[in-house]
C-alpha positions in Angstrom: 95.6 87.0 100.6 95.1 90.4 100.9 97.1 92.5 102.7 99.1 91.2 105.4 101.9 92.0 107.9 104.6 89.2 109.0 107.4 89.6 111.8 110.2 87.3 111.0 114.1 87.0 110.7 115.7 88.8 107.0 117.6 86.1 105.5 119.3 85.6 102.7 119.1 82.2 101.8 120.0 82.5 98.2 122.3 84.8 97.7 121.1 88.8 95.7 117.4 87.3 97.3 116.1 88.3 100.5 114.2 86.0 102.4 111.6 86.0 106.0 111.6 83.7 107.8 110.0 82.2 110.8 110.0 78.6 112.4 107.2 77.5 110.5 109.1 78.4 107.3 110.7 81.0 104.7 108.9 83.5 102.0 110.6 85.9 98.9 110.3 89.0 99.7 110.4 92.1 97.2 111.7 95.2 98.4 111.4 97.1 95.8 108.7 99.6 96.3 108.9 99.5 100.1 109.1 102.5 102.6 111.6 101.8 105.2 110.8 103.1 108.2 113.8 103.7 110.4 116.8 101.8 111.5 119.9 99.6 109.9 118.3 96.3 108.8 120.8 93.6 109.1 120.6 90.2 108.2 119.3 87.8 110.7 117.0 91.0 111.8 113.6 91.0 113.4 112.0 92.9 111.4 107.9 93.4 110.4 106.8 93.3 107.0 103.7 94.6 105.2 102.5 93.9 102.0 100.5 91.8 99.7 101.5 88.0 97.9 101.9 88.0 94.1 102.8 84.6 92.4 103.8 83.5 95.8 106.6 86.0 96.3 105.9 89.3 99.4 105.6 92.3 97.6 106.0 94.5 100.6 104.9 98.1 101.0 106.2 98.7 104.6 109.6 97.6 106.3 110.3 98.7 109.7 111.3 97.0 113.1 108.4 95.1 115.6 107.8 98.0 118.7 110.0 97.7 121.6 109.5 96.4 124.6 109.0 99.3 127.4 
């Protein structure tokens, strides 16, 4: 895949490794060279994520909050 964008929960599931996940399932997720946008990102967060797979782990590029509801 390319570059993609997934809203889920930030979990840690193993602990010093953060995690999102969804009902359908959980995905790795690399924070290292993300821009944050915004906010206090706790976990058990809904929270979008943008970025692209590499050996099956997220390497995301954007980390920010889904919009709110008006």
């Amino acid at each position: 895949m390319k570059d993609v964008v997934i809203l889920g929960m930030l979990a840690q599931i193993k602990e010093g490794e953060w995690w999102i996940e969804d009902p359908t399932g959980a995905i790795p997720i690399n924070l290292n060279d993300a821009v944050f946008h915004k906010g206090i990102f706790t976990e058990s967060a809904l929270v979008l994520a943008e970025g692209t797979f590499v050996d099956g782990i997220l390497q995301v590029t954007a980390f920010g909050f889904p919009p709110s509801e008006p």
